[in-house]
C-alpha positions, 0 to 999 in steps of 0.5 A, a space after each residue: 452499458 450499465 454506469 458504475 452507479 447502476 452496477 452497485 444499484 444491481 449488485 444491492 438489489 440482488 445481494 450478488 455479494 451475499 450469493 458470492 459467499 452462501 454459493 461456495 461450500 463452507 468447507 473449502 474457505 479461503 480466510 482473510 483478514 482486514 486490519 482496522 481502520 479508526 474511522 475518526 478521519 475519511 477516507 484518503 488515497 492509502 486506504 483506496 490503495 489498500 482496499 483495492 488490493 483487498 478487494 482484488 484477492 477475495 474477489 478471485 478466490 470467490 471465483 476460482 471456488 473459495 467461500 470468503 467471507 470479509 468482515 470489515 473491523 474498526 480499531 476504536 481505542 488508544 491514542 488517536 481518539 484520545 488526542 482528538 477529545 482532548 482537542 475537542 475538549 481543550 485539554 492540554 495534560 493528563 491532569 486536565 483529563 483526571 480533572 474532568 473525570 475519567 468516565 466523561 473523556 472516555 464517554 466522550 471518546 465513545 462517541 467519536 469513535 465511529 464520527 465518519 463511520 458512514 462516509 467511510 461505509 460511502 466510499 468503500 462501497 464507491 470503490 467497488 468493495 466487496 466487504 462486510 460492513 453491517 455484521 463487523 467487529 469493534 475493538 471497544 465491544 465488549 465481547 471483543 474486549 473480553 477476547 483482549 483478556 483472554 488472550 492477556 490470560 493465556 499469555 500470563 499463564 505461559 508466563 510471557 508477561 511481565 512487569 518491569 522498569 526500563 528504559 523506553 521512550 514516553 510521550 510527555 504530552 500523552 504521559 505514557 510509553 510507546 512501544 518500540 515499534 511505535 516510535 520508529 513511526 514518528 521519526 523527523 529531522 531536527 536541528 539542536 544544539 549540540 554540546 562539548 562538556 568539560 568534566 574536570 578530574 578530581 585528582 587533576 585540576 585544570 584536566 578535563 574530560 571532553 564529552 558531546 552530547 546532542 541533548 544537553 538536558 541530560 547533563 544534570 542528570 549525568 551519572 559517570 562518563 564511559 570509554 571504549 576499552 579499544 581506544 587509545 586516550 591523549 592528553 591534550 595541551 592547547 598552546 595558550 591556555 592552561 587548561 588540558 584535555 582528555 578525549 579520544 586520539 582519532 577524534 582530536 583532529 575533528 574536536 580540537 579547535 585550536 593548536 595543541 600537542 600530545 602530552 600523555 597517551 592512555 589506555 582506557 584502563 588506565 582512566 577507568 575508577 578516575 571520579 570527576 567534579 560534576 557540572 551540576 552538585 544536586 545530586 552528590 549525596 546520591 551514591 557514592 558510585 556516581 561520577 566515576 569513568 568506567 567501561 562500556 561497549 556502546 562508546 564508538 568513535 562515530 562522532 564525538 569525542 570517544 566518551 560518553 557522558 551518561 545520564 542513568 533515566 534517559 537512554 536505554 544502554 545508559 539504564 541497563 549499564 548503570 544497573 549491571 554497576 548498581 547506580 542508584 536510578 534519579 530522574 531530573 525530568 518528570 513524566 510530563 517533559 518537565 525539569 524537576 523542582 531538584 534541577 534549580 538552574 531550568 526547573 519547570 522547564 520543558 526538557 527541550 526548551 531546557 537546553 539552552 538554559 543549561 548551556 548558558 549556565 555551563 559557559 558561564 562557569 567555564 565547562 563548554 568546549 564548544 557548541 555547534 549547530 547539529 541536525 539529526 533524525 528525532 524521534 516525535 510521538 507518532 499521533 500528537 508529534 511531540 518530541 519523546 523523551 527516552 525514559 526510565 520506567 515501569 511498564 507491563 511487557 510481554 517477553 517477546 525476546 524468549 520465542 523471537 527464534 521461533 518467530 524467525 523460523 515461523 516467517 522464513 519458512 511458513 509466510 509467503 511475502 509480496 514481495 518477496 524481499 520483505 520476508 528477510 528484509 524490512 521484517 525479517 530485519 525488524 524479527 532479528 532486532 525484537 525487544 521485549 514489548 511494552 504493551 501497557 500504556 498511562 491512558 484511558 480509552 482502551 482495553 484495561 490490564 485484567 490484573 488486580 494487585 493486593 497490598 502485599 503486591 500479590 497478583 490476580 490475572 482475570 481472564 473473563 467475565 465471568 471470572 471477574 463477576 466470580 471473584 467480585 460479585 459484580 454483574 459486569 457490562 462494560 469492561 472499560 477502565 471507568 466501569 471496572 476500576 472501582 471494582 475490588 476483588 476480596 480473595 483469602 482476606 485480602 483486598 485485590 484493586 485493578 492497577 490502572 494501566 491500559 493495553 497498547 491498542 496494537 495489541 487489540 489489533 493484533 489480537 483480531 483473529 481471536 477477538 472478532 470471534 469473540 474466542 477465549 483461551 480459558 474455554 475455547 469458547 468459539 473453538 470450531 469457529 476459530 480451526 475454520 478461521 485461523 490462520 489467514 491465506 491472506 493479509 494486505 497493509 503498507 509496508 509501515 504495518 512491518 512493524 505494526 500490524 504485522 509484527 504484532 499478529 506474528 508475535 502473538 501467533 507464535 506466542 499462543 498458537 506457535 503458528 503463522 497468523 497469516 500465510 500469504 502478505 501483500 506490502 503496498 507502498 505509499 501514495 505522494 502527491 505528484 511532485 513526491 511531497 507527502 499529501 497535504 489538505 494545506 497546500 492542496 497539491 492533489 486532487 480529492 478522491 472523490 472527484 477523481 472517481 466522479 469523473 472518471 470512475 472507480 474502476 479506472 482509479 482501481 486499474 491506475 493502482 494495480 499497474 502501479 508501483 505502490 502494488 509492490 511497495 514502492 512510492 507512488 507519485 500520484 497523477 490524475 492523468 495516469 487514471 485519465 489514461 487507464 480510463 481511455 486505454 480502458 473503460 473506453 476502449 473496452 466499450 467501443 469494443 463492446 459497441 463494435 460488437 453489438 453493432 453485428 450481434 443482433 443478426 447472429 445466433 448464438 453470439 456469445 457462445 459459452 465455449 470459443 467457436 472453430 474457425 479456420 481464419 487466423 485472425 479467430 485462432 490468434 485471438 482466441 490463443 490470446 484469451 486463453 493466454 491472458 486467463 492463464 497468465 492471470 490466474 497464474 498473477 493472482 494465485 501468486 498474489 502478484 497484482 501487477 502482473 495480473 493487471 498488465 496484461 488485462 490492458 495489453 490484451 484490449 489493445 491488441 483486441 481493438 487494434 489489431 483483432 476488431 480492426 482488421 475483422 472490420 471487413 469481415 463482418 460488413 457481408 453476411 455470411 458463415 466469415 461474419 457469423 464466425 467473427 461476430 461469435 468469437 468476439 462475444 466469446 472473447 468479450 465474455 472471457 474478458 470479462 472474467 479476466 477483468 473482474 477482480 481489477 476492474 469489477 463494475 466494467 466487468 458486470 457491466 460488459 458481462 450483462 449485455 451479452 446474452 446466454 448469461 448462466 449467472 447473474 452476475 460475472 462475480 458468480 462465475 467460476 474461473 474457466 480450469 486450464 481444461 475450459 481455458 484449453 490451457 495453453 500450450 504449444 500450438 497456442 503459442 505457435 499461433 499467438 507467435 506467427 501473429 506476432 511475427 505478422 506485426 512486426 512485419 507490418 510495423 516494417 512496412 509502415 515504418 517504410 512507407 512513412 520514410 518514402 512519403 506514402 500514406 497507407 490507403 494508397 495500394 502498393 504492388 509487393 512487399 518481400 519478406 526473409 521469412 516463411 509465412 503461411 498464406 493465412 498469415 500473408 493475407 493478414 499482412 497484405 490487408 494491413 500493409 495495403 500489398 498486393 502482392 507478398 514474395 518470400 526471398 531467405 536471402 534478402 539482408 532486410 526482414 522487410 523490402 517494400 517496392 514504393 513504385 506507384 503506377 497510374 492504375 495503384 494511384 487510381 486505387 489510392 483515390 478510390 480508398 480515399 473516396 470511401 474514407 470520405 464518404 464514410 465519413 459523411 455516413 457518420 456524421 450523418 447518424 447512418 448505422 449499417 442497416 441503412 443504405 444511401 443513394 451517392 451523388 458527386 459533384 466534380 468536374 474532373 474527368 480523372 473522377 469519372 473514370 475512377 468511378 467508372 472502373 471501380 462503382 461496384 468497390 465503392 458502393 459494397 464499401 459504403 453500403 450505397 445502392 447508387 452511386 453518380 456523378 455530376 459537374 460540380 457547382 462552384 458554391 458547393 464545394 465541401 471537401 477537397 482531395 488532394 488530387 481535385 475537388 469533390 463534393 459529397 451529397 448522400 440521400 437516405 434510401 
């Protein structure tokens, strides 16, 4: 059989993949869309995970008729690139990159964009995948780009785009703001300093209000203190001190660290309009309305004190309260995570490293309560892992909030999820929270914002080229923001400059169904291209693309085309190192992919996947032992099976036959019904995108093939004959349909298998259509019949070995009868008196056991038993002579009991039809000679090739 490495030499030089797709008709396609990957890092076991399934669908629709055509894609711009240059250069700030000049960063990442662009290329074809790597698309391209503006446009003029100021969370490393999404990605447990803050009332000194907050850099931002209009408030007295408290009556227990008693309890409404002494004078000039206790709904009693210090810049809710009251806004942190030259006590600082500065500060002048040690998930940038700061600023958003219902209602009822409990969960969860989308970010290498804004603040959207070269009189190649920001836009007298934002990089990817057919809005340009491409039948990507890949193809779906952008989904889940830790270079706690598929193939590393729990978005704790075992369960045995077969095939006409020969023996009936079987509940898997379903019983089926089918058809095919021809040809049949069966999961093992059987129509087994239930002989009730008394024949014998195990009676010792409950035809009871070494089978409906087996041995049972131990061992010395069955041996053994001779007289003819022998003889052993020892006597074999 072919090796993987043959297989692919095969498939290149007769563009099988090519003759996959240009066979199938173009009007009955089946689309499918690959999300990018950046090819700025190699290729890891997600991504093997991720193709495999990407390569198992279309490779089943090709051969159930489909025409599909997958073009790889690479996602080159935004965040990843960026940060890898600015290593490679020793940047450190936006302002290094702006010292350098735009257009150097941006060549630069250029460059690097597809740096292990051939090694990926490498490893995709290594995994058997099928995809279009030579014709792909490039989100920096600037056709593609200019899609990106063209779907901007459309947006635009749908008016869902929109500049606003809001709180959202930025990366002060990269300078620049992350959409909601984003930040769910880079989550990490910390442990910070968590603070109680005395704010003591103006019109009650020594009163203080008691507020936590886990993030005391806010605190000389703080602008007024908020209560929940349901709670009771208490005035609390310590019992030293004169000091006294207001906080939350349900919260006293769990704050108040000293003795005390109530003095005054309060509605919230009551403490509402109270001002308070801030803990910090920079700002007190500011606004009059700063410094007050108000209202709000976002107070709980979770944790804390039941109040809420409220800094207006750092926290979505605390912005939007602060802007429902008209607070005027004041930041204390700049872009760049630093405390402002205003904030004097840790100007300069780094907001995180500011904390304890602050508190220092606090204690000295007496306005901490208490301080303690808190450990809470924070959220970190997602590429450069720096701790985000919840931020106040301007953004370009797209308003996702006015079609989420839409959204909605387009995944409950157009997408099918796998599995299933994704549509209403993780997403549909993910659908019902939606926010209005940041899609602009303060970088560089990206897509640039097509809009051009004149002094006055009017705007311009450009939708294309060749708008922009219209307006500017500029011939436009590139469309990168080094190439473009210098280009000026003159329009009724006035001057129109680019703004110098970037798009979010996820909307390039989520704009791919447009954009790699180079598709704009403005024209429709490309627009029979796009009816015949959109939407997608299917998608795949881990179940982190809810809210990244996915999210974002739906959300611009709905928005432009009121449509799904995909129908059917498979989530995979994540690939863990063995013991369940994420997967790490430093600790090297798994094995390289490589290595893993040199020594055991691809294909057993494809199976390995299939069955596992990561096909249905669960973790998957890698072991190199799970792919050692597929490889033998599979690979392996497939090829004995197939060895098996082509031992006998040479001698019979016609042996693989396109259609499953009649037979009247059971043993062909039952495999056939079989493999009828496990293409239906293939089919059946993979239509509805189920892999491990699909992959299970491709294993199962091999084991019951070679175990139970080829193993007991072993004496069949040892005479020739109309028994032997017709097992001979039924098992090239089934060899042939399992390959079909195979083909998607296993694809190199499948060609290889396919191309040693002879009357091949095709060149390939990937160029065969999948049999119609009618080829298959659909299954139905007959089949199951005959596949069910099978069945019941197995479970009898599985019996009848377990009794012979528990009485001390090894299987090649013959016994005289075994009784059954059931009825059982005298095919079937055949079947099990070869397997369970019987001689006779009785039938009692009576019995209380399924299985009696009568353990009486007699002298001529024992002689029997010798007898088959004599031809195991002399079949033995046949293989590890070489011998095959066309060759035939002379016997002679050397033995000086009489019990052998008389075995040998009783039984010659048995035992040489057994081992294929012409003669067979007996002399008195040699004292030195001695080779092998039965239990009974000792015996030496000695066979001469004839």
């Amino acid at each position: 059989m072919m090796s993987e490495d043959q297989v692919l030499q095969f498939w290149d030089d007769q563009n099988i993949f090519k003759k996959s797709i240009d066979q199938r008709d173009a009007s009955n396609s089946f689309v499918f869309y690959d999300g990018p990957p950046f090819a700025t890092g190699l290729p890891h076991y997600g991504h093997i995970l991720a193709s495999t399934i990407k390569d198992v669908i279309p490779r089943f629709w090709t051969m159930k008729g489909k025409r599909v055509e997958r073009k790889w894609g690479w996602d080159c711009h935004g965040l990843p690139i960026e940060n890898i240059i600015e290593q490679k250069l020793g940047l450190k700030t936006r302002k290094d990159i702006l010292n350098i000049g735009v257009d150097k960063f941006n060549e630069a990442c250029r460059a690097c964009v597809l740096e292990y662009a051939q090694v990926w290329k490498k490893t995709i074809r290594r995994m058997g995948r099928w995809v279009d790597m030579e014709h792909d698309y490039k989100t920096m391209d600037p056709q593609y780009m200019e899609s990106i503006w063209s779907v901007f446009k459309a947006l635009w003029d749908k008016g869902l785009i929109y500049e606003g100021y809001k709180a959202m969370h930025l990366c002060p490393r990269c300078e620049t703001t992350l959409a909601n999404f984003e930040v769910t990605q880079g989550y990490k447990d910390v442990t910070d300093i968590s603070v109680v803050a005395k704010f003591e009332l103006e019109d009650e000194p020594g009163t203080f209000l008691l507020s936590w907050t886990t993030t005391p850099w806010t605190l000389p931002g703080n602008s007024a203190i908020y209560l929940n209009k349901d709670v009771v408030y208490v005035k609390v007295k310590p019992t030293e001190g004169s000091e006294s408290y207001i906080l939350a009556k349900d919260r006293v227990g769990d704050t108040i660290k000293e003795e005390c008693e109530i003095v005054q309890e309060y509605k919230a409404q009551e403490l509402v309009g109270k001002r308070y002494r801030p803990l910090f004078n920079y700002f007190v000039d500011l606004d009059p309305k700063y410094y007050y206790v108000d209202l709000a709904d976002f107070v709980t009693l979770e944790q804390g004190t039941g109040l809420v210090h409220s800094a207006i810049m750092y926290g979505e809710v605390d912005f939007d309260r602060a802007m429902q009251q008209g607070l005027k806004p004041n930041h204390t942190v700049g872009r760049d995570g630093k405390m402002l030259p205003s904030v004097k006590v840790a100007a300069g600082m780094f907001f995180k490293s500011a904390d304890k500065k602050i508190i220092e500060d606090l204690e000295a002048r007496g306005l901490i309560y208490r301080t303690d040690a808190y450990t809470h998930s924070y959220p970190h940038c997602w590429r450069c892992e720096t701790p985000l700061l919840n931020y106040a600023s301007t953004s370009w958003f797209l308003k996702v909030t006015s079609i989420k219902d839409r959204m909605i209602e387009l995944n409950q009822k157009n997408i099918s999820w796998v599995p299933q409990h994704f549509r209403d969960g993780r997403f549909g969860k993910w659908l019902e929270g939606a926010r209005d989308w940041a899609i602009s970010r303060s970088r560089f290498w990206g897509t640039p914002l097509p809009v051009w804004r004149s002094d006055d603040g009017e705007l311009l959207c450009i939708g294309s080229v060749q708008e922009l070269e219209a307006l500017s009189g500029v011939h436009v190649t590139d469309l990168h923001k080094h190439k473009i920001d210098d280009i000026v836009i003159t329009k009724d007298g006035k001057e129109f400059k680019r703004i110098p934002e970037v798009l979010d990089c996820w909307f390039e990817s989520g704009s791919m169904p447009y954009a790699q057919l180079n598709y704009r809005f403005d024209d429709n340009h490309n627009q029979q291209a796009l009816d015949a491409n959109f939407p997608a039948e299917f998608i795949g990507e881990g179940q982190d693309q809810t809210r990244g890949w996915f999210y974002t193809l739906h959300v611009l779906s709905t928005a432009l085309k009121d449509s799904v952008a995909f129908r059917n989904v498979i989530v995979n889940g994540i690939v863990l190192a063995e013991d369940g830790k994420k997967m790490s270079k430093r600790l090297k706690n798994y094995p390289e992919p490589n290595l893993v598929i040199d020594k055991y193939g691809a294909d057993a590393m494809r199976m390995y996947l299939c069955l596992s729990p990561a096909m249905e978005a669960e973790n998957l704790n890698f072991s190199e032992k799970g792919v050692d075992e597929v490889y033998k369960k599979v690979t392996m045995l497939a090829g004995n099976v197939l060895k098996f077969w082509e031992l006998y095939a040479p001698s019979i006409t016609e042996s693989a036959p396109l259609s499953a020969p009649p037979s009247d023996n059971a043993l062909d009936q039952w495999i056939v019904a079989k493999t009828q079987q496990l293409l239906a509940d293939v089919d059946s898997a993979l239509t509805n995108y189920h892999i491990p379903a699909g992959a299970r019983p491709i294993v199962e089926f091999l084991q019951d093939l070679s175990t139970w089918y080829v193993r007991r058809s072993r004496d069949r095919v040892k005479e020739e004959g109309a028994d032997r021809t017709t097992a001979v040809q039924t098992l090239g049949w089934v060899l042939r349909q399992y390959a079909i069966a195979l083909a998607p999961f296993m694809p190199m093992l499948a060609d290889g298998i396919y191309q040693r059987l002879p009357n091949n129509d095709k060149e390939s087994v990937h160029l065969l259509d999948w049999p119609t239930s009618s080829e298959q002989g659909a299954v139905n009730k007959e089949h199951e019949s005959i596949v069910a008394q099978m069945e019941t024949v197995r479970r009898l014998a599985s019996s009848a070995h377990q009794l012979r195990a528990e009485a001390g009676i090894k299987v090649r010792q013959p016994l005289q009868r075994i009784t059954i409950k059931m009825d059982l035809d005298q095919a079937h009871q055949e079947i099990l008196k070869d397997e369970v070494n019987i001689k006779e089978v009785t039938i009692d409906s009576k019995q209380t056991q399924e299985v009696v087996l009568d353990t009486t041995l007699t002298p001529e049972l024992k002689e029997e038993g010798l007898v088959r131990d004599l031809v195991r061992l002399i079949n033995a010395a046949r293989k590890s002579m070489g011998l095959t069955i066309q060759d035939r041996v002379a016997i002679r053994l050397q033995s000086e009991l009489p019990t052998l001779s008389l075995v040998i007289e009783h039984h010659a003819g048995t035992i040489t039809d057994a081992t294929l022998a012409t003669s067979l003889s007996i002399t008195p052993l040699q004292a030195t000679t001695t080779t092998t020892v039965l239990k009974e006597f000792p015996i030496d074999i000695v066979l001469e090739k004839q």
